[in-house]
C-alpha positions in Angstrom: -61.7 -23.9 -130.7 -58.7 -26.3 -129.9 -56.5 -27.4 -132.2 -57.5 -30.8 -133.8 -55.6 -34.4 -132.7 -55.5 -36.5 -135.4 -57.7 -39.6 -135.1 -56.8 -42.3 -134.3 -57.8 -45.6 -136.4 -60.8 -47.8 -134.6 -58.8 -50.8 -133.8 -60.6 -54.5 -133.4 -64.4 -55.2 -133.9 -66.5 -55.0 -131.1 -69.6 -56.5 -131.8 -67.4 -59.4 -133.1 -65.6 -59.9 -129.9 -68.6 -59.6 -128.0 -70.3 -62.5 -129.8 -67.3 -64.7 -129.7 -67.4 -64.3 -125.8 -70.8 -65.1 -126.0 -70.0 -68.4 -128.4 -67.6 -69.4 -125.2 -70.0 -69.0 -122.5 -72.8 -71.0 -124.1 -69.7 -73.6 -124.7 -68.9 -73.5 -121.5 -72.7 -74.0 -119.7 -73.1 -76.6 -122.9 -70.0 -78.4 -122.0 -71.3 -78.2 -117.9 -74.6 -79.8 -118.8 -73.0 -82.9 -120.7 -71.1 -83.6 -118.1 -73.7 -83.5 -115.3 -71.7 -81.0 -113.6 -74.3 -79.2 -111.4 -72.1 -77.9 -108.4 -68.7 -76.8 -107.6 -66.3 -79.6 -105.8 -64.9 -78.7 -102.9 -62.0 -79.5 -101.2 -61.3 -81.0 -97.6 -61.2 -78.0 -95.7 -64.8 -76.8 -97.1 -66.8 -80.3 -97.2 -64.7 -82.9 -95.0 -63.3 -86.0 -95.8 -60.6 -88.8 -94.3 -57.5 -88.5 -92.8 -55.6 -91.1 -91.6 -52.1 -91.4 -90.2 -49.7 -94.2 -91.4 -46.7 -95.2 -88.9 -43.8 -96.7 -91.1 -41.8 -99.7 -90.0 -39.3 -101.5 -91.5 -40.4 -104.3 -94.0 -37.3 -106.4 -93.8 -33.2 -105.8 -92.6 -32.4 -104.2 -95.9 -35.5 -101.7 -95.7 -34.2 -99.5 -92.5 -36.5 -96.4 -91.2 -34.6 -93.3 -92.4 -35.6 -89.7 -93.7 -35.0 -90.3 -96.6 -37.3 -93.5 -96.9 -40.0 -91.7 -95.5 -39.5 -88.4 -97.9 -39.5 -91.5 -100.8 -42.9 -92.7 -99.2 -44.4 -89.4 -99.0 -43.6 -89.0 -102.9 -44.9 -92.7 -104.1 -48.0 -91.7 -101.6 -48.6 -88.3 -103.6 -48.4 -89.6 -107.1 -50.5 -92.6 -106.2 -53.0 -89.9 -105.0 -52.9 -87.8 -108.0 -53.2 -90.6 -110.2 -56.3 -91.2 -109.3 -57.6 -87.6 -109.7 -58.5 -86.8 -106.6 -57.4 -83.1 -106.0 -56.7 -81.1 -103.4 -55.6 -84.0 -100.9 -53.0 -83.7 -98.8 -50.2 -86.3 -98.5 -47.1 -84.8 -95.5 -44.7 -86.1 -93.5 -44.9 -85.0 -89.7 -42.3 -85.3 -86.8 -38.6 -85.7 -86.4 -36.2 -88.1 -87.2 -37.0 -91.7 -87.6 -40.6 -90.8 -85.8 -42.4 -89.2 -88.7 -45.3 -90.0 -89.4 -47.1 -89.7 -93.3 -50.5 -87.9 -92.6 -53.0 -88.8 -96.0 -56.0 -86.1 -95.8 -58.2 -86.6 -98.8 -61.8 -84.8 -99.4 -65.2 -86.0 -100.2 -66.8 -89.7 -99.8 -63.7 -91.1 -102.0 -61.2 -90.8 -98.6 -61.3 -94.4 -97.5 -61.1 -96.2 -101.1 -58.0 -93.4 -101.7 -56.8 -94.5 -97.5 -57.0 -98.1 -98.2 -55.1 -98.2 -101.4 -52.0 -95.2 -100.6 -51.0 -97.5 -98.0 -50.1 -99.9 -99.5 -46.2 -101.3 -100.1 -47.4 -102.8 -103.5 -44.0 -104.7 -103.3 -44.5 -106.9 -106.6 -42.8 -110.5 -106.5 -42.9 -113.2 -109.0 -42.2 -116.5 -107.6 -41.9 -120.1 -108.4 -44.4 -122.4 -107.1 -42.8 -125.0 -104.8 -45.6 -126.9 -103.1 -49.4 -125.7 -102.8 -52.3 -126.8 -100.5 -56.4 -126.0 -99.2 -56.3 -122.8 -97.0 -56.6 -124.4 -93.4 -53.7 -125.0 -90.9 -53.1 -126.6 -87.8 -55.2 -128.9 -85.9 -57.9 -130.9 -88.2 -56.4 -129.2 -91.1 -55.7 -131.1 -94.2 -52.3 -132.5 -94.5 -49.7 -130.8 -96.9 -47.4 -132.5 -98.7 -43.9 -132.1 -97.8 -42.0 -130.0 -100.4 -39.0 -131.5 -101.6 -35.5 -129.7 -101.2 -37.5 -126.8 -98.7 -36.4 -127.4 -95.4 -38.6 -128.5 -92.6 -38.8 -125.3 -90.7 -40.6 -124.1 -93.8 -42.5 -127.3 -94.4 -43.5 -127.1 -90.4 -44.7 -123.0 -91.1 -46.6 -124.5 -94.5 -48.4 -127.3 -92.7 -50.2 -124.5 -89.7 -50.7 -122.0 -92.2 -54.3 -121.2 -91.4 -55.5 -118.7 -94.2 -58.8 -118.5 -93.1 -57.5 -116.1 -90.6 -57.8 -112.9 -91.2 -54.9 -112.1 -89.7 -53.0 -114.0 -92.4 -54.8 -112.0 -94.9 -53.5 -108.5 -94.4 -50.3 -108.2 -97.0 -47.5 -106.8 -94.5 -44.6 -106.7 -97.3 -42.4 -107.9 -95.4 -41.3 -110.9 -97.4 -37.4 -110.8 -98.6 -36.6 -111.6 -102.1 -34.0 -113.5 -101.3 -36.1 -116.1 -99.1 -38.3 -119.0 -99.5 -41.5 -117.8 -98.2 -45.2 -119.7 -97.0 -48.0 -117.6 -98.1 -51.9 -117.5 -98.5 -54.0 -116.5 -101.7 -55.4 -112.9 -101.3 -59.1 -115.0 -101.6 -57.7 -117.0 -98.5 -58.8 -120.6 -100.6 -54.8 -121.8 -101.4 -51.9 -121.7 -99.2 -48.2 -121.9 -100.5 -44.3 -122.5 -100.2 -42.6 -120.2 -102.7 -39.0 -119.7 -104.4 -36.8 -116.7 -104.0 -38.3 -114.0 -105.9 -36.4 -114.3 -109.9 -38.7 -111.0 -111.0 -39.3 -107.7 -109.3 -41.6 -105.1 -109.2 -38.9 -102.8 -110.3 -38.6 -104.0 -113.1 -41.8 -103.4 -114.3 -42.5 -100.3 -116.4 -45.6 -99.7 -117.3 -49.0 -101.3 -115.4 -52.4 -100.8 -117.2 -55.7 -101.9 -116.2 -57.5 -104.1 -118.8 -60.6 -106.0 -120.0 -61.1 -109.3 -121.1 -63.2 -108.7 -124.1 -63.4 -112.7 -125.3 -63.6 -114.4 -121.8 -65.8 -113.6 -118.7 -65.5 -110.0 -119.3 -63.1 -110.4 -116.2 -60.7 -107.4 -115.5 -56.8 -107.9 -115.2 -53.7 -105.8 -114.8 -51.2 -105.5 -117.4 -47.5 -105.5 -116.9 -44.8 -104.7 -119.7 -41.4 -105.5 -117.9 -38.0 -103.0 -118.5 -34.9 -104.8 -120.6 -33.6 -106.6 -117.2 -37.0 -107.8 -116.2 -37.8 -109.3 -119.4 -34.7 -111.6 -119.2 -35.6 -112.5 -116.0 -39.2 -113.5 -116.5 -38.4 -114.8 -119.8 -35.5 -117.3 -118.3 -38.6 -118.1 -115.4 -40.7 -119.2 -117.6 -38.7 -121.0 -119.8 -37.6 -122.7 -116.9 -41.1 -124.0 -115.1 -42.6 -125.0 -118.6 -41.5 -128.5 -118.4 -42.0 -128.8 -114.9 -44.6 -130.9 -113.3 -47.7 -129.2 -111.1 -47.2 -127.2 -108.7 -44.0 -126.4 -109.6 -44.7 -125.2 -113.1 -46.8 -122.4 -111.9 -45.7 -118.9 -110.8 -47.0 -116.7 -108.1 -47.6 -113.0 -108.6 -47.4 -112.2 -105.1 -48.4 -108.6 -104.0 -47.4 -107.7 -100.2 -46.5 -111.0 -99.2 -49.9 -112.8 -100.5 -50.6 -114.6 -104.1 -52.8 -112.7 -106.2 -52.5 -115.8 -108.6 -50.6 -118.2 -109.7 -51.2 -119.4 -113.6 -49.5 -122.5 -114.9 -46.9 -122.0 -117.3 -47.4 -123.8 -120.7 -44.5 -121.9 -122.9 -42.1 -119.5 -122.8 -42.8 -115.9 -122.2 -40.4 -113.9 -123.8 -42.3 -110.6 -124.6 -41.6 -108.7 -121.9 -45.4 -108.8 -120.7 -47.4 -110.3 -118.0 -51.2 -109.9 -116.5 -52.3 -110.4 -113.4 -55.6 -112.3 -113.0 -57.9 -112.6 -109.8 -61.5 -111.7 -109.7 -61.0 -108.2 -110.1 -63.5 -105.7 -110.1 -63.0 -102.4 -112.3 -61.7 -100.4 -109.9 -59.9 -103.0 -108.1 -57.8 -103.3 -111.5 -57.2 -99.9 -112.6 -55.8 -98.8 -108.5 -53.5 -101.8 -108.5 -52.2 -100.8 -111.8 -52.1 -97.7 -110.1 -49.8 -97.9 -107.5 -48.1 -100.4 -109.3 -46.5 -97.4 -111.7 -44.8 -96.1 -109.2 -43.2 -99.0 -107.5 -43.1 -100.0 -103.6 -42.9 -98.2 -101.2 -39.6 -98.4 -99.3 -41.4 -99.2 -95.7 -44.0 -100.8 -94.3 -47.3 -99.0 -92.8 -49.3 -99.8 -90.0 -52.8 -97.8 -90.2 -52.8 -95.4 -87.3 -56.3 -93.4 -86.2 -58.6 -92.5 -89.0 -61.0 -89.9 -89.1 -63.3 -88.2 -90.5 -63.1 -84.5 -91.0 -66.1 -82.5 -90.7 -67.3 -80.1 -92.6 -69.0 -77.6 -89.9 -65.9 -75.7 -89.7 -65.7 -75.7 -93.6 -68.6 -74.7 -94.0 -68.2 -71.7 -91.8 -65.0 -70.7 -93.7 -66.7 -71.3 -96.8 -69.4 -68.8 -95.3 -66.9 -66.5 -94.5 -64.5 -66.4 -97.9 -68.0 -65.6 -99.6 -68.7 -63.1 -97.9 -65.5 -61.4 -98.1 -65.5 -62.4 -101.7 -68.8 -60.6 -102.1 -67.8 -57.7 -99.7 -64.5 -57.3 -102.2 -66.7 -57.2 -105.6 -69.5 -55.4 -104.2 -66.7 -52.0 -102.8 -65.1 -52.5 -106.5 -68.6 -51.7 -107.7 -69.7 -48.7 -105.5 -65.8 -47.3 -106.5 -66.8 -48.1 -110.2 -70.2 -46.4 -110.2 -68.5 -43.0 -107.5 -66.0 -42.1 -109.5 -66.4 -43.0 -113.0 -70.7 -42.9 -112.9 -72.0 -44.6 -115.9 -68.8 -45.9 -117.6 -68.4 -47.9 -113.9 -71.2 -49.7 -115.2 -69.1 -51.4 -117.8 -66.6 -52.5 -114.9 -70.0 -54.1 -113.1 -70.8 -55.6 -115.9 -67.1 -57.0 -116.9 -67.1 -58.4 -113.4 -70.2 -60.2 -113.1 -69.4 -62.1 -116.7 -65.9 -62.6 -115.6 -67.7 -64.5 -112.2 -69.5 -66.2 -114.5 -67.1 -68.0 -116.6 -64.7 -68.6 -113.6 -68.3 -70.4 -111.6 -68.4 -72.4 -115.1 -64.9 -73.5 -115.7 -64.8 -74.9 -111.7 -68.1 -77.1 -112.8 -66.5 -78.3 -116.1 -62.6 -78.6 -114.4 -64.1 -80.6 -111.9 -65.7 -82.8 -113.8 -62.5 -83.1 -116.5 -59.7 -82.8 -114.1 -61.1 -83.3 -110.6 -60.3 -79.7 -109.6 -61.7 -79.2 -106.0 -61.9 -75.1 -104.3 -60.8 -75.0 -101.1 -60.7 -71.8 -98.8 -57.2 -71.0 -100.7 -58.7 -71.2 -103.8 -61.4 -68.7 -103.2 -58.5 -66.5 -101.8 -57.1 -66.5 -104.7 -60.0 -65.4 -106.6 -60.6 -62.4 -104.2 -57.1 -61.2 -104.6 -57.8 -61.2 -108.6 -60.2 -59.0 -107.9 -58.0 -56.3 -107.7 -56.1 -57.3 -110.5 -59.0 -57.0 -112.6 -59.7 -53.7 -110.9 -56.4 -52.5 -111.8 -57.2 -53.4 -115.8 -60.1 -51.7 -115.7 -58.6 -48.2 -114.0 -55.6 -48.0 -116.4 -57.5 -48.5 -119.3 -60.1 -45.9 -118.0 -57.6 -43.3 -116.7 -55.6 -43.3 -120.4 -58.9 -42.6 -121.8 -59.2 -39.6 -119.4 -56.0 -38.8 -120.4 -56.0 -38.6 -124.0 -59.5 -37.0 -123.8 -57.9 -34.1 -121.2 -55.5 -33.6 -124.1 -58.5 -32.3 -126.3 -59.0 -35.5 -128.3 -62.9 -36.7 -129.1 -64.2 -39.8 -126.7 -64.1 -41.9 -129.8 -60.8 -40.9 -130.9 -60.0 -40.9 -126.8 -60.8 -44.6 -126.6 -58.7 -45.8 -128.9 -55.6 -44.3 -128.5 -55.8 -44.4 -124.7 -56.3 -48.4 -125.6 -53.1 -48.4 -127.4 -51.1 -47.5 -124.4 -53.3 -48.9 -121.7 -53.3 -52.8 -122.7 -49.3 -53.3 -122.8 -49.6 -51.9 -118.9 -52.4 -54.4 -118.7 -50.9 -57.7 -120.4 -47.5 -57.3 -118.5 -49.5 -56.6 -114.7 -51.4 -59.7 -115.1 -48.2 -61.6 -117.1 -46.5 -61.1 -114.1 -49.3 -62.2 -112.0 -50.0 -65.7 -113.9 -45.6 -66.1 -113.7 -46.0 -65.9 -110.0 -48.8 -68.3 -110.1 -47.4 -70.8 -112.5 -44.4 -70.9 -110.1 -45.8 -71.1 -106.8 -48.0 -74.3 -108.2 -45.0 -76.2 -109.4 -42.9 -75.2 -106.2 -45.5 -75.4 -103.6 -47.6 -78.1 -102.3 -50.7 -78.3 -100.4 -53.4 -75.6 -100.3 -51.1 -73.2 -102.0 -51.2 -75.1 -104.9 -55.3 -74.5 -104.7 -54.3 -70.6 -104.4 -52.1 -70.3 -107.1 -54.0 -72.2 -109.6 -57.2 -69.8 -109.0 -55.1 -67.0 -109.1 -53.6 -68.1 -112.6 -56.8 -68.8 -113.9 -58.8 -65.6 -112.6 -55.9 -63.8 -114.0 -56.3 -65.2 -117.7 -60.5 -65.1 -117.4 -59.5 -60.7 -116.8 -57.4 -60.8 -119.9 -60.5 -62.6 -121.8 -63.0 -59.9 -120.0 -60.6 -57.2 -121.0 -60.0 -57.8 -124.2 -63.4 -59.5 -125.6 -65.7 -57.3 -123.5 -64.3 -54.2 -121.8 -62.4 -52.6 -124.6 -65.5 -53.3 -126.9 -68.2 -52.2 -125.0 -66.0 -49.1 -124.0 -65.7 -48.6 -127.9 -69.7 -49.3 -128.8 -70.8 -46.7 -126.2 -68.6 -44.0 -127.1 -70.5 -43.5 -130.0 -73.7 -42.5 -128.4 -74.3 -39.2 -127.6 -74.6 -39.4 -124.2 -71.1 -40.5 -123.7 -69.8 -38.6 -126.6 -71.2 -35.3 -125.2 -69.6 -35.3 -122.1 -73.1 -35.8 -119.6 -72.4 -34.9 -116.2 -73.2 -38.6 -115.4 -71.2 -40.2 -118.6 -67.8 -39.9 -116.6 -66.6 -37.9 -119.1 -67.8 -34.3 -118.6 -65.1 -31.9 -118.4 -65.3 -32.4 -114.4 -64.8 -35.8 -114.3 -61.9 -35.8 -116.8 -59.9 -32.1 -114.9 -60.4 -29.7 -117.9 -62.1 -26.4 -116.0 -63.9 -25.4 -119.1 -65.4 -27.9 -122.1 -63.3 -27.4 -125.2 -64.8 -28.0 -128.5 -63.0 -31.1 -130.5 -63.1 -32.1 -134.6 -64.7 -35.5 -135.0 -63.0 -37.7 -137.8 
């Protein structure tokens, strides 16, 4: 008879834990159904979507083509994206020099709303209203009015203004601040002559989309101006109110076209503004949008756009599957070789850990917009083996403490005690590396490191809440407890030559 080990306390509950996991999971698939969340988004490289490529040019003499206007661009670009939840696009900068190129690659059916709007300069003017007219220009056009004190250059521009052209419809940016400008209504119904710019887009600090709850039920966009901005559009205001029509209205031109141009009865010195004009819903929240984040410092002209298919994705999708299924399914025939009926616990900790990570992709998606792309599902293949690991230290110091003559019970929880600091700091390290390579990286790495992150705290939930109590539960039944040439813990499996006879507590 060996001498006895002192026993070591049963830490935790276990049938506890176990029903608390349980609690989650049924959260989880509750929280899926609400939502409507019935499948997994996927990113551009697994389903398709738009890409388009956007050639910058100058908007004016003061707005040059550098690299560093172009880096700006790709920034505004990115935000914009993100702001409107779509995940897992790609916004990048390609070429050298001053003949780069911003590539926009966005997934799913939402590519050409997302193309439309990124590209835009959003360059935000507010301007006073010298003389306005009907939309038509040039021959059998109605006759505009001369303005007064504009010189006739302008006034000859104003008069064959045609704004039924589409052509005059398209928003280049490329009006100066500084000048007097002719420009058409985005409906293409008005035409205009307008001041130098007094207010800015810069100047604005916060843009919200908004509702009309006592009118129409039409939507608007919300402006709140900085300290400098309010000035300035108080002293415009203040100014036109007295003034007759046109010239007591102001323009809210976007991209070199009026969006509208309200009359001025008083004074606005609050510091706020809307913008009205037929907007739809979504119309208002995307130019409230990109409005956030001010212009952009150049110009784009659309280059090719196309649509990515998603054969290829789907034959990478295919393939990350399989190797995903390949991975689990040679951690399970390990499991069940070497450690026989206690590798059934690892089966079964690895097929609940799939299932919450299937669930939290249905119910991120819907709350966050997360998308998995080919990187993501690397990610969750190489956590795997990080959950692998968890599960072989914690089973090896229960080998270990049970080689040293104490009981399986006993075993368990002392070779717990040492096992899950090795455990918490392996996969700490692991979520650092993650949480780091998301905030540094861009792209599809991003998509990597955040499955990584995540699969790496779902193994510390699997670990703790369902491993370690299981493990505990079992090793009071006698099968496990007697050392059964198929419990894993016969005197074989654990490399003590002859059984030894241990004091239970």
């Amino acid at each position: 008879m060996s001498t006895p080990t002192k026993p070591v306390k049963t830490t935790g509950r276990p049938v506890r834990a176990l029903a608390l996991l349980a609690v989650l999971i049924v959260g989880l698939l509750a929280t899926a159904l609400i939502q409507g969340a019935t499948s997994v988004r996927l990113g551009l490289d697994l389903r398709g979507g738009t890409s388009v490529t956007l050639q910058p040019r100058a908007s004016n003499d003061s707005n040059k083509i550098t690299s560093e206007a172009i880096d700006q661009a790709v920034s505004i670009i990115r935000q914009r994206v993100n702001s409107l939840g779509v995940a897992e696009s790609e916004v990048t900068a390609q070429g050298s020099g001053t003949n780069r190129q911003i590539v926009i690659s966005v997934p799913g059916d939402s590519g050409r709303r997302v193309v439309d709007l990124v590209g835009q300069t959003a360059e935000l003017r507010f301007r006073q209203v010298l003389a306005e007219s009907s939309a038509l220009g040039g021959t059998g056009a109605a006759a505009a009015t001369p303005a007064a004190g504009v010189s006739a250059e302008i006034n000859a521009k104003f008069a064959t203004l045609d704004c039924t052209n589409t052509a005059n419809l398209q928003g280049t940016g490329a009006d100066a601040p500084t000048d007097v400008i002719v420009a058409c209504s985005r409906t293409g119904a008005s035409k205009y002559i307008l001041a130098p710019a007094e207010v800015l887009g810069r100047q604005v600090s916060k843009a919200s989309a908004g509702i009309d709850q006592q009118g129409a039920s039409a939507w608007y966009v919300l402006l709140t101006f900085n300290g400098e901005g309010t000035k300035a559009f108080g002293a415009l205001t203040a100014r036109v109110t007295s003034l007759p029509s046109p010239q007591n209205q102001v323009a809210i031109v976007l991209d070199g076209l009026v969006v509208s141009a309200p009359s001025i009865n008083e004074a606005i010195p609050s510091g706020n503004a809307q913008i009205t004009g037929s907007f739809s819903q979504l119309e208002a929240q995307d130019l409230a949008n990109v409005l956030k984040y001010g212009a952009l410092p150049l110009a784009f002209d659309r280059g090719e756009v196309q649509q990515v298919s998603p054969t290829l994705g789907a034959d990478q999708l295919r393939a990350g599957l399989l190797a995903g299924a390949l991975g689990i399914g040679l951690v399970f025939l390990f499991s069940l070789l070497y450690y026989r009926a206690l590798g059934l616990v690892t089966v079964f900790s690895l097929v609940l850990a799939a299932v919450i990570l299937y669930l939290l992709f249905l119910v991120l998606g819907e709350a966050i917009g997360f998308t998995l792309t080919l990187a993501g599902i690397a990610g969750a293949i190489v956590a795997i083996g990080i959950t692998a690991d968890s599960f072989i230290v914690f089973f090896e110091r229960i080998r270990d403490e049970a080689r040293e003559g104490r009981s399986l019970r006993s075993a368990v929880e002392s070779g717990w005690a040492r096992a899950r600091h090795t455990i918490i700091v392996a996969d700490m390290v692991s979520i650092l590396s993650a949480v780091l390579l998301y905030f540094f990286a861009v792209g599809g790495v991003r998509g990597f490191a955040f499955t990584l992150g995540l699969t790496t705290l779902i193994d510390l939930l699997i670990v703790f809440a369902f491993t370690k109590p299981m493990v505990t539960l079992i090793a009071k039944g006698k099968f496990f407890s007697s050392g059964h040439p198929l419990s894993g813990f016969s005197a074989k499996s654990i490399g003590k030559s002859h059984p030894t006879t241990t004091l239970e507590a």
